[in-house]
C-alpha positions as CSV (number, residue, x, y, z in Angstrom):
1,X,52.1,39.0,85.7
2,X,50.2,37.5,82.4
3,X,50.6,38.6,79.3
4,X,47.0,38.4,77.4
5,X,47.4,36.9,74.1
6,X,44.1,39.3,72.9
7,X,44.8,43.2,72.0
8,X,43.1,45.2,74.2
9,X,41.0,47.0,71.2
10,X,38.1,44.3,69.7
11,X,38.5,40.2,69.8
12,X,40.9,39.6,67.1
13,X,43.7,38.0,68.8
14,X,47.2,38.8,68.4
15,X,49.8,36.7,66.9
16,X,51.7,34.7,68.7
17,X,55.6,35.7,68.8
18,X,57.7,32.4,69.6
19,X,60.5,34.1,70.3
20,X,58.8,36.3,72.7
21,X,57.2,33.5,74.4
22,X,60.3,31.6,75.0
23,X,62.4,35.0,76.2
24,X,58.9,35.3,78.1
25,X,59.6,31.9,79.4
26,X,63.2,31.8,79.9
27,X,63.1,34.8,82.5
28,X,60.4,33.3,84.1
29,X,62.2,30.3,84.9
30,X,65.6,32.4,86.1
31,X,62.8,34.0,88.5
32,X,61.7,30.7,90.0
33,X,65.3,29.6,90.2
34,X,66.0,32.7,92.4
35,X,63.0,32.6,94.5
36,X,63.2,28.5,94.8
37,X,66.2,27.0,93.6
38,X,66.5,24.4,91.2
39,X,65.2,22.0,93.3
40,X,61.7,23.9,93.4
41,X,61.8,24.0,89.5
42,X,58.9,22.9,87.6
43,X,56.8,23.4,84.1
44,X,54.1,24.7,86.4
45,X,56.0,27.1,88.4
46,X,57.5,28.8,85.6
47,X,54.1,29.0,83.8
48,X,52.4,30.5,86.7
49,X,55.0,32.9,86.8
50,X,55.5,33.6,83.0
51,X,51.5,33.9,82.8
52,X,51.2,31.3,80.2
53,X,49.3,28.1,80.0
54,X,51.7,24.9,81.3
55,X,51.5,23.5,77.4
56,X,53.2,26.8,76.2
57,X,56.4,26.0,78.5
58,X,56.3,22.2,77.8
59,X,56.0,22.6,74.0
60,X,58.5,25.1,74.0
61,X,60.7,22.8,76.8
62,X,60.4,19.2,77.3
63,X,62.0,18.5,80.4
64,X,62.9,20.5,83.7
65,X,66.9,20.1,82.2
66,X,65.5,22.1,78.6
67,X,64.3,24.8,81.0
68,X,67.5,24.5,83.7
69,X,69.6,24.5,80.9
70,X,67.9,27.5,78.3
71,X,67.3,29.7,81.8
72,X,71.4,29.3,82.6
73,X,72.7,29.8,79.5
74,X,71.0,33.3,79.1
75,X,72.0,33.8,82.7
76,X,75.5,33.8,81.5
77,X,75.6,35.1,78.4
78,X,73.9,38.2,79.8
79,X,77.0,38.2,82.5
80,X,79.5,38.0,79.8
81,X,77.7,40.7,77.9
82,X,78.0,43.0,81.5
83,X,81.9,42.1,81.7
84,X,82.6,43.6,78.5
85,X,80.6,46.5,78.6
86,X,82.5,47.1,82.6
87,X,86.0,46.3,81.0
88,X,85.1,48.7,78.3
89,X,84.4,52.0,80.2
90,X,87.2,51.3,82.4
91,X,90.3,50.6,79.9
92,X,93.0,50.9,82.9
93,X,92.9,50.4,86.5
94,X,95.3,49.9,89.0
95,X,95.3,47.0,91.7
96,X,94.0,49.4,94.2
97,X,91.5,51.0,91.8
98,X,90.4,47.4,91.1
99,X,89.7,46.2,94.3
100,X,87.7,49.2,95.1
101,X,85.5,48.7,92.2
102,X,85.0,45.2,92.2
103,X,84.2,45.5,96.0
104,X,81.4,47.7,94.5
105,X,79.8,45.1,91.9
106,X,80.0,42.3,94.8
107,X,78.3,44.4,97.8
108,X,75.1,45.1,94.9
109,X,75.2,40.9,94.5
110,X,73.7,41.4,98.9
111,X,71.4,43.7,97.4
112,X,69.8,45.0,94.0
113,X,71.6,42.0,92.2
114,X,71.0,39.1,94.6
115,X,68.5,37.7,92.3
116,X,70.6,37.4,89.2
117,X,73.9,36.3,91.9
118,X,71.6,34.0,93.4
119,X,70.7,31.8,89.9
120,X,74.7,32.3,89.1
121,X,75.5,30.1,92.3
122,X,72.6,27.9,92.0
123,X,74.1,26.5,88.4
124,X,77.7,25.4,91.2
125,X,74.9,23.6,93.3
126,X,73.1,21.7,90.4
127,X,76.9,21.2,88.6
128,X,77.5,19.0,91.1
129,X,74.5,16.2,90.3
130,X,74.7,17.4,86.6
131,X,77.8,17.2,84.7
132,X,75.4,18.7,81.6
133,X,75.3,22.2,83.7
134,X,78.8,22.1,84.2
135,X,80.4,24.2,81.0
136,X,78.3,26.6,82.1
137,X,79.8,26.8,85.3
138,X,83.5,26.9,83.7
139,X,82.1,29.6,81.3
140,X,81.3,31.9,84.5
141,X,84.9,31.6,85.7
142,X,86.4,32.1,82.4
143,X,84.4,35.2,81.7
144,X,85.4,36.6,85.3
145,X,88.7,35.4,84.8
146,X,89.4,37.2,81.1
147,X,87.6,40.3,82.6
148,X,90.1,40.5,85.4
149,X,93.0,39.9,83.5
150,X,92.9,43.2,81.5
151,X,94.2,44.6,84.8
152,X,96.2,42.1,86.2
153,X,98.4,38.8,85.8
154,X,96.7,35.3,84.7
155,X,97.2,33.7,88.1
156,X,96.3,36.8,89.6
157,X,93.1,37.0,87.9
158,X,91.9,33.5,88.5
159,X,92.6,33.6,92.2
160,X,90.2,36.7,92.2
161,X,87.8,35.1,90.6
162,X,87.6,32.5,92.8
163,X,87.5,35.0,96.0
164,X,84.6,36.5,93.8
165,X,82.2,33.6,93.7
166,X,83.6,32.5,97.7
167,X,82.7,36.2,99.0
168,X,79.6,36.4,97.7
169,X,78.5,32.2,98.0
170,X,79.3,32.8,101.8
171,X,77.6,36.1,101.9
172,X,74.3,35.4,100.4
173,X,74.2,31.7,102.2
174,X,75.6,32.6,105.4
175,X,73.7,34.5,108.5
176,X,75.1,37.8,107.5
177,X,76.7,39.3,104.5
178,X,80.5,40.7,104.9
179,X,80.7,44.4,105.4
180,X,81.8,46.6,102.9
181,X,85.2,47.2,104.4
182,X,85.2,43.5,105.0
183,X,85.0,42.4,101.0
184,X,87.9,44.9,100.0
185,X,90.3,44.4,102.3
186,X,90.2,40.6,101.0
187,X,90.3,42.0,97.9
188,X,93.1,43.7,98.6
189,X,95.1,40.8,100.3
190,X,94.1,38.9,96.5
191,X,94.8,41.3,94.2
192,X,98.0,43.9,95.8
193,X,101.5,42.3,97.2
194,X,101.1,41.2,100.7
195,X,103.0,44.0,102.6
196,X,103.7,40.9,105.8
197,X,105.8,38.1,103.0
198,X,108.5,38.9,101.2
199,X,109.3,39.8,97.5
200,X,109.4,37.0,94.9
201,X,112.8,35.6,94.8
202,X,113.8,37.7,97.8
203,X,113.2,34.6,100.2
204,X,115.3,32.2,97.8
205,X,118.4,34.8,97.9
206,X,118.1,35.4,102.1
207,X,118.3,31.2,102.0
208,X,121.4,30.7,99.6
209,X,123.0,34.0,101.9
210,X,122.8,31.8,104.9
């Protein structure tokens, strides 16, 4: 929608806020990533959408990679900001109690968060062309990573990760998204002792007993 420039009471126009108009900017261009990918992209896109002239977004950003880059970076940093607040109301959890909430947070990223999930996966994609996007990438699995591991062991916590961003990759690029039931049992099968193998060390001690 635009943002007039010009107070709505007499001609004097209002001063410009740089800041604003790059925040104004910046979550214009997460919006075109979600609706078009990175590959759809452009100074003009994110202008149209922001509601500012095309010079504001190429004074402000030079190339398509200043915008990619600024737009991913906030992407993250707000999803860092999320984790701790989540870790924070929610001091202890058990395995179970774990898997039941994250299979919560993943089911919203098929619906009132598949924007925001969507731009998170798009920065994978464009990692692969563009090593420049891809600390980013590692800082989205670190932040996942640290959050987990309030609740659970390091190795744990990384393999859940990675289930995290497969589940939802395959649900929101796939023909269907996983049912709810679907997402927690894998879950489960990451994050609690696998009920069908036995305890570790218990297979090294049946072997030396036979």
């Amino acid at each position: 929608m635009p943002r007039p420039d010009a107070t709505a009471t007499g001609s004097t126009p209002r001063r410009r806020d740089p800041k604003r108009r790059i925040a104004e900017i910046i979550a214009a261009t997460e919006r075109v990533i979600a609706a078009r990918g990175v590959e759809g992209l452009t100074h003009r896109a994110v202008a149209e959408e922001a509601g500012v002239p095309l010079g504001a977004t190429t004074y402000h950003f030079a190339t398509k990679d200043d915008l990619l880059h600024a737009a991913l970076q906030s992407a993250v940093e707000r999803y860092g900001a999320y984790l701790d607040e989540w870790v924070s109301l929610r001091p202890e959890l058990s395995a179970e109690q774990l898997a039941v909430l994250l299979a919560d947070a993943l089911m919203k990223c098929f619906g009132p968060w598949r924007d925001q999930q969507t731009v998170e996966l798009e920065v994978y994609l464009a990692a692969l062309h563009r090593p420049a996007l891809r600390p980013i990438v590692d800082r989205y699995t670190e932040l996942t990573t640290r959050a987990l591991a309030n609740y659970t062991d390091p190795l744990t916590a990384r393999a859940a990760a990675a289930a995290s961003t497969g589940i939802t990759l395959g649900g929101l690029a796939g023909t269907a998204a996983p049912t709810r039931g679907e997402v927690e049992d894998m879950l489960r099968r990451v994050l609690l002792p696998n009920p069908d193998l036995p305890a570790p060390g218990q297979q090294d001690s049946t072997e030396k007993t036979e």
